[in-house]
matplotlib code that plots the C-alpha trace (Angstrom):
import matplotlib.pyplot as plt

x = [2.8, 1.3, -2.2, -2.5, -5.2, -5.4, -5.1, -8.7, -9.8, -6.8, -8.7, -12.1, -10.5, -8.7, -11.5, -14.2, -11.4, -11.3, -14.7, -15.2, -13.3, -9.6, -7.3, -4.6, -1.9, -3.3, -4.4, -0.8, 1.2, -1.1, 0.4, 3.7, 3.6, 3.9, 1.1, 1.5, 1.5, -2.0, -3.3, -2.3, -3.6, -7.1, -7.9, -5.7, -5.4, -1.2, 0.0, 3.1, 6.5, 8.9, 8.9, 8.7, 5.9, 4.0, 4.8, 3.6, 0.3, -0.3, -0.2, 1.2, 4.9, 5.6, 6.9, 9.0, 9.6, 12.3, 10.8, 13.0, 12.8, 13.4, 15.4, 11.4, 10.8, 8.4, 8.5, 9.7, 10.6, 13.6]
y = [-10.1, -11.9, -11.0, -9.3, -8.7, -5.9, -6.2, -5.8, -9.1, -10.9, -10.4, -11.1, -14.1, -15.3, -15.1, -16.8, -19.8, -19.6, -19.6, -22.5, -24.4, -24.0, -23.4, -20.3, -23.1, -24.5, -21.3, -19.7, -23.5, -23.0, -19.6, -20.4, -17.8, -17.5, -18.4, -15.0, -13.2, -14.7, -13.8, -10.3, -9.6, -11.2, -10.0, -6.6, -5.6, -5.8, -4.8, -6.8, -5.3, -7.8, -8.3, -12.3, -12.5, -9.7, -11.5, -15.2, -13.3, -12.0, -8.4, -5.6, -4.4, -1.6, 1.4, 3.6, 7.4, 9.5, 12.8, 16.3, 19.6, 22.2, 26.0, 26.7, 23.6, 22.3, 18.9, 18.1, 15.1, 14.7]
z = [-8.1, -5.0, -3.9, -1.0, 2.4, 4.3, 8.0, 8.6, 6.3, 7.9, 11.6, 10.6, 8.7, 11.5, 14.1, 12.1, 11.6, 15.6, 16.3, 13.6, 16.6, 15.3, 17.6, 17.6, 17.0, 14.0, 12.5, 12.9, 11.9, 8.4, 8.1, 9.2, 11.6, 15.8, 17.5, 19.5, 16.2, 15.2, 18.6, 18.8, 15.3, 16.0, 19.5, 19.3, 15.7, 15.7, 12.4, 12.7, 11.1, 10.7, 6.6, 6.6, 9.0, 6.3, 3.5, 5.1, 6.1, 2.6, 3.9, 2.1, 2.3, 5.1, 3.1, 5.3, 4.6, 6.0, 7.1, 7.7, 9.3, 7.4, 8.7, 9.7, 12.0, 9.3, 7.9, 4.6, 2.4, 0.6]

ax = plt.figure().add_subplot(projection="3d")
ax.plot(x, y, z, "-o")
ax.set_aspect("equal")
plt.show()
């Protein structure tokens, strides 16, 4: 199983490598990644969704959970 970051590592990561005088574009070409993408998650803290990007970035997979009402209004899982 591939090691992974959480998003938090993955900013401070990325902004030291900029302030070391890297630019955006050659931080996100060494990840493979948009340059946008890089941006966002360094100077806004987007947790980006698309699976690819996630998996280039060493980030964990998205797990998604369908929730339900049930006769009372209240949420349930099935």
């Amino acid at each position: 199983m591939e090691q992974t970051v959480s998003l938090a590592s993955l900013r401070e990561a990325l902004l030291k490598r900029n302030a070391n005088d890297e630019s955006w574009a050659d931080i996100s070409r060494s990840y493979g990644v948009g340059v946008a993408v890089v941006w966002r998650i360094a100077n806004e803290g987007y947790n980006p969704k698309d699976k690819d990007v996630r998996s280039k970035l060493c980030l964990p997979e998205l797990v998604t959970r369908e929730v339900y009402r049930n006769e009372k209004g209240r949420f349930i899982s099935r």
